[in-house]
Each structure stands twice: as structure tokens, then as C-alpha cells.
N, C-alpha and C positions, 0 to 999 in steps of 0.2 A: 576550397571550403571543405570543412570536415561535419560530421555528425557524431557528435559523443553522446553515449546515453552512460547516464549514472544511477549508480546502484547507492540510496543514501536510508539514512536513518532519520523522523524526524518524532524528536522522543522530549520529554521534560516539560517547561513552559511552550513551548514551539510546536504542542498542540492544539492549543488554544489559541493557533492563528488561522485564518482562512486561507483558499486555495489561491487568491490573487494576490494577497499578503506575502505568501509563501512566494510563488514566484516575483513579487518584490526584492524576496531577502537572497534568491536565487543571482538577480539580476546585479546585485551589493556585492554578492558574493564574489562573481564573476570581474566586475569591475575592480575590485579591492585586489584579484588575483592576479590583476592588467592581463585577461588573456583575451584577444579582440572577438568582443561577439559578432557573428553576422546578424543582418539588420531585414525586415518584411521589406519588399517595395509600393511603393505608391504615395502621397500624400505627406502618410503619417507612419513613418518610420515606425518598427518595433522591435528589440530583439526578438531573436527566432528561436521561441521553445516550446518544448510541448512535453506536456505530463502524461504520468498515466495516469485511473480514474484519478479524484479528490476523495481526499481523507476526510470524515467529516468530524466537525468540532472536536476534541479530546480524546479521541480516538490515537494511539500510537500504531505508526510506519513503520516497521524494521526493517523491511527489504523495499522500499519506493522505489520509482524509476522515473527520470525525468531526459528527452532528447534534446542535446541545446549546440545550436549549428555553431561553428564558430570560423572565423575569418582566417581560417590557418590552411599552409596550401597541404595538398595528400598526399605529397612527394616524401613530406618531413614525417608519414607514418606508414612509410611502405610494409612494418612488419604491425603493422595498426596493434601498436604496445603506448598506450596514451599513460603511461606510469606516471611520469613526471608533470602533467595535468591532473591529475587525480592527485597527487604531493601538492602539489598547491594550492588546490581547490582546501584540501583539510584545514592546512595553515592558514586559510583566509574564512572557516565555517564560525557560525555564530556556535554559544552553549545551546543544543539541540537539534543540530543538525549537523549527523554523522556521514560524511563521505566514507565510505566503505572500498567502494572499485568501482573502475568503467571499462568501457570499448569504446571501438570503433565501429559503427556499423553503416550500411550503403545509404546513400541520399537519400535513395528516392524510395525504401522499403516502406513496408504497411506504418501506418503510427501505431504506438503503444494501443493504444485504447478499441484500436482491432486486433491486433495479434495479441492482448487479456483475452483470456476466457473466464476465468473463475479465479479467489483467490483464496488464500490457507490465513483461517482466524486462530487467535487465540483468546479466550473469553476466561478471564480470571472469576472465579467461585468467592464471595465473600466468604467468610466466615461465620454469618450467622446463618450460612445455607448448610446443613449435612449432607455428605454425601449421600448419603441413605436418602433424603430426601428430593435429590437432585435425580438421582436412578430413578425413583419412583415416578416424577413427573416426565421423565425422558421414557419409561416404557410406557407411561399414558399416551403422549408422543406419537412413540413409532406405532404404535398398534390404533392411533387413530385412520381411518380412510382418506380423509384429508384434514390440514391446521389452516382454516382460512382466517386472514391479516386484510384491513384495510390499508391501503395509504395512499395518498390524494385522492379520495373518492374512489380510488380502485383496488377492488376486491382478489386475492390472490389465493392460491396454497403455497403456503411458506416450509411446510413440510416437500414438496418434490426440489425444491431450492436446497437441500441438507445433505451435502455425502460427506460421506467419511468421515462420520464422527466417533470420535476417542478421548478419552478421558488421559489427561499427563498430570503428572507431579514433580514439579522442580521444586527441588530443595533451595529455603529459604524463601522462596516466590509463593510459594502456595500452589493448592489444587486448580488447573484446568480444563477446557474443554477446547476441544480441537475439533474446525469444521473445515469444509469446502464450502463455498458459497458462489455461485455466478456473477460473474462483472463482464456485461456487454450492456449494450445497447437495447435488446431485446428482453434483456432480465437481470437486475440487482439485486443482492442477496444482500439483508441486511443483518447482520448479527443479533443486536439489539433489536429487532422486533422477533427472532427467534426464545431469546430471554423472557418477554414479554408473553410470548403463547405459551413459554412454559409454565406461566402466572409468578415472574419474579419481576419484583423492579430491575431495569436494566442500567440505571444508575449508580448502582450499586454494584455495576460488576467494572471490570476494564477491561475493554475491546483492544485486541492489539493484530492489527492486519500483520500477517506473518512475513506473506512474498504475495506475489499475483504466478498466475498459473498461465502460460501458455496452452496451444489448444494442446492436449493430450500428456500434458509434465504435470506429472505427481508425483516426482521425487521430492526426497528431503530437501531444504536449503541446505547447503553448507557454512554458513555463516550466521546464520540465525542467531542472536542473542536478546533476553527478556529482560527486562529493566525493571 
């Protein structure tokens, strides 16, 4: 048995599916590619995968990450270069879900959703917002003491949740904002309720999770592309 994680994109209408959906289209995916998945034991068989956090509703992926065991022995990847599974997973992707690359990594390592720490947004600026007016709300912002946000009846600072923010401009895309934000257990960062304490509808913007961050990696992606 091998453990492949994939590095994929899920971008277009294929945001607008949920997180079990999604491992639905995974499970199609897989199948279509005839590559043997391995199976949970007990009862009630399941394939065996596991994500990292969930995207939520319309939100765009560019760097997701999903672990999915498969029934292949680890002899046939002594130099763990899984190229020609990553070639067929493509050839078998629905429109909105970019296979990009994978590994191989050890059985029994942490899951994804412990080794996330935090992850890198991209939050697109409509155009009826000025930048002028966007700086202005964002130095109201950082020179507050604390931005306290409800959500489920729980009270936070949505401001100590914020590094590293920077303003980008891609051509033809429009103006940007660029965060860090937390993704454990102990603390989610959510973009759109960031938008929201800035007093903008967050509807109106498009969230695009960049990559997830490892504990202490705050490098660029290399692969990174905005749609």
C-alpha cells in the first residue's frame, strides 16, 4: 500500500460543491483512472482519504491537498516519483479540478489537517471599492486594539488571526489582498469575516485560499496561478 497526497486545484463551477461531494468526484475520479483504491476496514468498507481543511461554498483552491491510500505495492515506487499517477489522475479530472502534482509520502505520518498551520488568501477588491478607501479602512484596522467577530455564539479578535498582509496587483485580474490566516483545530481564520469588520460586504469580494502553510513555511508557492 502506498499513500499519495495531491496537490490539485478546485476552481470554476466545482466551487459550488461541498466537501463530501468533492470527495465524491475524487472517488469517480480515481475509479475512471482504474488506479486500485485501498479500502477502511470493518463493516462498511470505504475508500481511504483524507483532506485537508474544507473549502467552504465558492471559495476557490489553488494549491488543495488531498492523502488517498491506494492498493499499489511500494516496491513499484522505490524512487517515490508517482509521475505517471498524477498523468492519469489529469486525464480522468472533471472541468474544475486541476491535478497539478503529487508524492509519495509515509503511511503512518501526521494527517494533513495536523501538519496545516495556517493558510495564504487571496481576497479580490471589487471595483466599486477604492483603494484609497480600502487603506483607510485597513489603517482603522491595524491601529484598533482589538476587531472583535462573532461566530457561533463565539466571540473572538479577528484581528490577532491577520499576518502578513499585502496588497498585489495582477494584471488583468485586478487589485488584491494577501493574508495569513490560522487553519487548526484551535483557531480558523476566516477571510470573509475579515472583509466584513472592515465594513464591506464579503460577497462581493472572491476568496481564493492560495496554499496551506505548514508549521513555520512562508515561502512563496511555486505554482500558484489566479483564475
Amino acid at each position: 500500500m502506498i499513500r499519495l497526497r495531491i496537490n490539485y486545484a478546485k476552481v470554476d463551477a466545482l466551487r459550488y460543491i461541498g466537501h463530501l461531494d468533492l470527495q465524491k468526484v475524487w472517488i469517480r475520479v480515481l475509479l475512471r483512472s482504474k488506479i486500485p483504491i485501498a479500502y477502511t476496514q470493518g463493516f462498511h468498507p470505504s475508500p481511504k482519504l483524507a483532506t485537508g481543511w474544507p473549502l467552504p461554498l465558492g471559495w476557490e483552491g489553488q494549491n488543495e491537498l488531498i492523502d488517498v491510500w491506494l492498493d499499489l505495492p511500494e516496491e513499484q515506487f522505490i524512487d517515490r516519483n508517482p509521475t505517471w499517477l498524477i498523468n492519469t489522475l489529469k486525464n480522468n479530472s472533471p472541468t474544475g479540478l486541476h491535478v497539478k502534482d503529487g508524492e509519495i509520502v509515509p503511511l503512518y505520518s501526521p494527517s494533513l489537517t495536523i501538519l496545516i498551520q495556517s493558510a495564504r488568501y487571496l481576497i479580490r477588491k471589487p471595483e466599486s471599492v477604492s483603494m484609497e478607501l480600502l487603506d483607510e479602512r485597513r489603517k482603522l484596522f491595524e491601529s484598533s486594539s482589538e476587531v472583535l467577530v462573532t461566530r457561533r455564539d463565539k466571540t473572538f479578535d479577528i484581528k490577532s488571526m491577520v499576518k502578513n498582509w499585502r496588497y498585489l496587483f495582477l494584471e488583468d485580474l485586478g487589485s488584491f489582498i494577501e493574508v495569513d490566516m490560522p487553519a487548526r483545530d484551535s483557531a480558523m481564520g476566516r477571510p470573509d469575516e475579515l472583509i466584513s469588520a472592515l465594513g464591506f460586504d464579503p460577497l462581493e469580494w472572491k476568496i481564493i485560499r492560495e496554499r496551506f502553510l505548514f508549521d513555520g513555511n512562508t515561502e512563496e508557492p511555486a505554482d500558484s496561478v489566479v483564475k
